[in-house]
N, C-alpha and C positions, 0 to 999 in steps of 0.2 A: 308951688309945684312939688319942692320936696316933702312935703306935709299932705298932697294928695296919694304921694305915694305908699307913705308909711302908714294911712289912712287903711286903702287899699292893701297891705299887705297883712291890717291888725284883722280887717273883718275876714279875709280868707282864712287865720290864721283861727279864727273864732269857728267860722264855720266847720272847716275839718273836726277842732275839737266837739265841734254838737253832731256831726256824725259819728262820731267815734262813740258818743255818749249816749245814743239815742236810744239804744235799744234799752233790752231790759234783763232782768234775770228772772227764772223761776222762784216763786214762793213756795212753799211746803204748804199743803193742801193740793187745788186742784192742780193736774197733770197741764202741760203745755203742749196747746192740740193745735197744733200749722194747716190753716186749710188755704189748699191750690183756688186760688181768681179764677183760673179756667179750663179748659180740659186738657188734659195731659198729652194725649195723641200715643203714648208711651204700651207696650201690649206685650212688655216682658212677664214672668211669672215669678214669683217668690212665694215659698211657702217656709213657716214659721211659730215659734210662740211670740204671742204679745207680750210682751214685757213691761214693767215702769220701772225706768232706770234714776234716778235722781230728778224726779218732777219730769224726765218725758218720757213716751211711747215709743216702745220700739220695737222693731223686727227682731230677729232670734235664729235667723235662719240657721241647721243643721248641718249645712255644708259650708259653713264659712264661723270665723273669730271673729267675723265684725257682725257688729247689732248696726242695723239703720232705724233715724229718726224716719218715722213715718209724716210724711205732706197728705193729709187727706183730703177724698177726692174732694171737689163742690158740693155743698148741699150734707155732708156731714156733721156730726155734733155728738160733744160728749156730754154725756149723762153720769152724773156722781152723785146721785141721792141714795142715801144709805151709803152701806159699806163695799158698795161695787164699784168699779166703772167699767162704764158700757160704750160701745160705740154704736150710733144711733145712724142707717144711710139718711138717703134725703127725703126717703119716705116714715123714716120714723120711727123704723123697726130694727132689733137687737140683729145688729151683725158681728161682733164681738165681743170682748171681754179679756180682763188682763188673766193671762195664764191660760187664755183658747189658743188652738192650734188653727191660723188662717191662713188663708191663699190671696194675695198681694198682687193683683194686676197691673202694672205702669212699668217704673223703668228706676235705674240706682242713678244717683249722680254726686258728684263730689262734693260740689260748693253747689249755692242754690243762693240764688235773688232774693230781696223783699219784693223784688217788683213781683214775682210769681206767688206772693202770701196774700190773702185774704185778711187786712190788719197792722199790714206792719212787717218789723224786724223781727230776726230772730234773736232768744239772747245770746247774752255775750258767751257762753259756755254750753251753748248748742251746740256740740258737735258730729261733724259727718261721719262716717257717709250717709246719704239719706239717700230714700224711698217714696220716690213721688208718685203717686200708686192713683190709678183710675179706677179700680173695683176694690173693697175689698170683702171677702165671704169669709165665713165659718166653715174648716172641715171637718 
């Protein structure tokens, strides 16, 4: 019995630690692009420069100190061929670009789930606040 126990207490003690470990860190090269599983419901506005801040994408916005990681909507992708990067919606076409001035549709949130990623965790040194954004345009 006592040996079911300490059993049970190594594998909890395993698991937490492979949560903890699961994620990942950015590598240098391509940017780390977080896209939303499903629709935001979110219809705040933010407008801003895109930024790449240490391997991610962020907001810029002109009336606040904090940059947000951008969650992009569904159906987005980044494009890094050549010396650009592009943000491609779900039909395919250039909707931004690092250093464009864009308008951010969704909503700000502090902490954010993997359950709400498209892939997985975020990494370890991802940090908030983010931008879970349901459109985003060129202005």
């Amino acid at each position: 019995m006592r040996n079911k126990k300490l059993t049970t207490v190594i594998i909890c003690v395993v698991i937490v630690l492979l949560c903890m470990f699961c994620g990942y860190s950015v590598e240098s090269g391509t940017p780390y692009f977080p896209v939303a599983k499903g629709e935001t419901g979110m219809e705040a506005l933010a407008t801003g420069i895109l930024i790449l801040d240490d391997g991610y994408l962020r907001l810029s916005p002109s009336y606040s100190d904090d940059t947000y990681l951008i969650i992009w909507p569904r159906g987005y992708s980044l494009d890094t061929e050549g010396d650009e990067i592009r943000i491609l919606n779900e039909g395919g076409q250039i909707v931004a670009g690092v250093g464009d001035t864009i308008s951010a549709a969704g909503g700000e949130m502090k902490w954010i789930s993997s359950l709400w990623l498209k892939g997985g965790f975020l990494p370890f040194n991802c940090d908030g606040p983010y931008w879970v954004a349901s459109e985003v345009t060129l202005i």
